[in-house]
N, C-alpha and C positions, 0 to 999 in steps of 0.2 A: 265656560271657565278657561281663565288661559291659562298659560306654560307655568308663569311662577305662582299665579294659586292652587296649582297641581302641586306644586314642590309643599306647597304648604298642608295641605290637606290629604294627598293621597301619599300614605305612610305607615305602615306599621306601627303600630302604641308602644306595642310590648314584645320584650323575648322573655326568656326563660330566666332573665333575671332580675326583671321586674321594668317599671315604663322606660319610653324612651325620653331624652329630651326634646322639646318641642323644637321642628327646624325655622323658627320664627326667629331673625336679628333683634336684639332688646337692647335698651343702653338703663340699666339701673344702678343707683348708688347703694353697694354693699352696708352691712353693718359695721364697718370701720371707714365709712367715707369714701369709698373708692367707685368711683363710676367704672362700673363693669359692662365692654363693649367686648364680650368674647365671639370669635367667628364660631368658634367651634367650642361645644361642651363634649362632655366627656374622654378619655384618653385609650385606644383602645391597644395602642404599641405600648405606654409605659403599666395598661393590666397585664398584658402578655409579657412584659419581662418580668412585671411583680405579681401574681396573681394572689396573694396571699396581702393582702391590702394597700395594694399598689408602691408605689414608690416609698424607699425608706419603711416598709409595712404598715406607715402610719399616715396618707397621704390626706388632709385634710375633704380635699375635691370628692374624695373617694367614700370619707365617711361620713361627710353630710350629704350625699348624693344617699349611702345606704338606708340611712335614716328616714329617709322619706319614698325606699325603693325604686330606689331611678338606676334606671342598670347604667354605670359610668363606663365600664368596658367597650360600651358602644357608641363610637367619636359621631358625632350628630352636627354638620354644617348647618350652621344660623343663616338662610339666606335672608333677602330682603325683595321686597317691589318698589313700584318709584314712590309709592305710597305712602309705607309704610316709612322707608330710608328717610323721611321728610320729619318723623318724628323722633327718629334716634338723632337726626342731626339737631334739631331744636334740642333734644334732653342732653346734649352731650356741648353744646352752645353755652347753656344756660348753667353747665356747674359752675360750682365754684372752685375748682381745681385748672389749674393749665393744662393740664395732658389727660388721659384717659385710657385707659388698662386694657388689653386682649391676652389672654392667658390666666383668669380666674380661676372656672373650674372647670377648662378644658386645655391642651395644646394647641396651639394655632399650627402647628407645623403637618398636623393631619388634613388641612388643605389653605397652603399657602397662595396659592393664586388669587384665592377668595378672601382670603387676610388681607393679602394688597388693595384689592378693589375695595373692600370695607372703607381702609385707608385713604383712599384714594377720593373715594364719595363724602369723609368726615374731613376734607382738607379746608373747605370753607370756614371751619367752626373755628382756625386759628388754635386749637389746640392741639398738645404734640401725643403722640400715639405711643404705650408703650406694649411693650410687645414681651412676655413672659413666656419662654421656649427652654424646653431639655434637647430640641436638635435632634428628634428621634428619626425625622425626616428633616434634611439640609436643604439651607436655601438655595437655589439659584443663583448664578450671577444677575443676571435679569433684573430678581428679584429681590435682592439686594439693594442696585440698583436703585431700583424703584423707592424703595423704603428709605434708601437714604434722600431721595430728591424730596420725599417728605416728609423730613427731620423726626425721623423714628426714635426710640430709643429702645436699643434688644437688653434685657435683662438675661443672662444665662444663667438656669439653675443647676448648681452642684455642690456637691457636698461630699465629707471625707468619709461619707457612708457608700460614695460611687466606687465602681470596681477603675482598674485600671484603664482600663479601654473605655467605657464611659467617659472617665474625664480626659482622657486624650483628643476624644472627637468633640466633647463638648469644648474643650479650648483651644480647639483648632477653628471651630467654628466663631468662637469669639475672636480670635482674630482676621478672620473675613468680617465678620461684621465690621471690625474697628478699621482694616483696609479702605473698608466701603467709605468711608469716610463717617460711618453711623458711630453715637455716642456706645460703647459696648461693656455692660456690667455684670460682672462679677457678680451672683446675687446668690450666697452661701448660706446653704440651712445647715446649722451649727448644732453641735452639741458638746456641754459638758461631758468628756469619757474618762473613764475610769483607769485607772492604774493598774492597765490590762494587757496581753498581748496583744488582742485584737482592738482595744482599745488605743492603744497607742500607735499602729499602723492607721486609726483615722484620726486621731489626734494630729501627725505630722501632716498626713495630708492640706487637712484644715488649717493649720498654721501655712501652709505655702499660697494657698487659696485665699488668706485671707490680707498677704502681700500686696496683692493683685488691685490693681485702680483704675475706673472706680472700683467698687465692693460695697456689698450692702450686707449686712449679718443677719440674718434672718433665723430665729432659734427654732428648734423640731420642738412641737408639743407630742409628749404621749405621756402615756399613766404610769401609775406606777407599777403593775401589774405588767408591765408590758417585759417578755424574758430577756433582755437585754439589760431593764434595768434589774431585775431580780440576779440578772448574774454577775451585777457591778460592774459589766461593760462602760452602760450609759449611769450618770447620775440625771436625778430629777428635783425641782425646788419645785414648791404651790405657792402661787403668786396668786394675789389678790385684784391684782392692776394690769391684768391682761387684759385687752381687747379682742373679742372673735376666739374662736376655739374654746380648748379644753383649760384649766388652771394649771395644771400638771406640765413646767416646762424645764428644757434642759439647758440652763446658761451657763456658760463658759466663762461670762465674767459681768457683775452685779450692775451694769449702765447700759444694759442693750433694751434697746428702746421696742415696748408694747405696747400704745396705745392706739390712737387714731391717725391713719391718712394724712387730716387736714396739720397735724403738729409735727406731723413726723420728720425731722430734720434729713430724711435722704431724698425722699419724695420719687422714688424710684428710680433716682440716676438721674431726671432729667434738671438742664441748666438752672444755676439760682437765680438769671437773668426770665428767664420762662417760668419758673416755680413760682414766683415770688407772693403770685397773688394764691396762689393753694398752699402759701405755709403761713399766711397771717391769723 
């Protein structure tokens, strides 16, 4: 058995919060269309600042991981062999999208070395790489770098639910990315808030957030049960015409778009000159 079928096979299943994810690279098409090449599943910096259901307490990643008891707490590197790396690049060749997603339902910033090299082995396929990061770990210069030499595109998640210091470091780091010469986006999970104190300290937030270009509006689903919106912080609508997740979402204003991937007029930042053949 050699070195990288060791990384594959000899591992721990489970902790105490249920399996692990498998450290096998995969490149599959979500149920909204999205070719999901994540280096890394699960998040185990953004359980430890949110433990109480991770980011925003309502983190999607987090609650279909629970669902099927996959401890998400525990960041799990996807590696690959020359093998295997043969068939993510033909499935990731063969979508029908231009670019391809890392940061599903894990952070890539829990081991960016191995994010590059992913990148780096997918550069044949002619599709551009998008890259979905909270910055819980910053890149590199190097690494940066690198990412721009292969026309990455960094999405930064934040939102007016971040404390102050959060979105400081997070858009300080977007502007190294956009330094770098890399496309850098704005990518705000939003919510209708209430006519609240505390709702209105993330209300302004999110208005300055949402200045920022690009930007992508990205709406937080949670229930209505959830004590935010029970105390009129958050409001919540049931949408019928959601794709992915819960009905129960919180929009800020009636044209932000829920469907699929392949229609989706943002297409996660990257150019319409590159998009073109993933928005027909």
């Amino acid at each position: 058995m050699t070195a990288n079928q060791l990384q594959f096979f000899d591992y721990k299943t489970t902790t105490d919060r249920g399996r692990l994810y498998r450290p096998m690279l995969t490149a599959r098409e979500n149920g909204k269309g999205c070719m999901d090449v994540d280096t890394v599943k699960g998040c185990t910096l953004g359980m430890q600042a949110y433990p109480n259901g991770g980011c925003y307490g309502r983190c999607y990643a987090n609650t279909d991981a629970s669902r099927y008891r996959v401890d998400f707490a525990t960041s799990v590197t996807r590696r690959y062999t020359r093998d295997s790396i043969v068939k993510v690049f033909c499935d990731v060749r063969d979508h029908y999208a231009t670019w391809y997603r890392i940061g599903v339902s894990g952070d890539p910033c829990h081991n960016w070395n191995h994010t590059v090299n992913v990148c780096k082995e997918l550069a044949g396929t002619g599709k551009v790489p998008v890259i979905i990061t909270k910055h819980w770990r910053a890149l590199t210069g190097p690494q940066l770098d690198d990412l721009a030499k292969l026309g990455a595109v960094i999405n930064t998640s934040v939102s007016g639910l971040d404390t102050d210091a959060e979105l400081e470091h997070r858009l300080a780091e977007m502007d190294r990315v956009e330094r770098a010469g890399m496309v850098s986006v704005c990518r705000v999970i939003t919510c209708e808030y209430g006519d609240t104190e505390w709702g209105n300290q993330c209300r302004h937030k999110q208005e300055y957030l949402l200045t920022l270009d690009p930007v992508i509006d990205n709406p937080l689903r949670l229930p209505a049960c959830d004590p935010r919106v029970v105390s009129g912080d958050i409001l919540v609508s049931k949408v019928d015409h959601a794709v992915g997740g819960g009905k129960s979402v919180s929009l800020h204003a009636p044209d932000i778009y829920l469907g699929t991937c392949k229609e989706c007029p943002d297409q996660c930042g990257v150019p319409v000159n590159k998009s073109q053949k993933g928005s027909q």
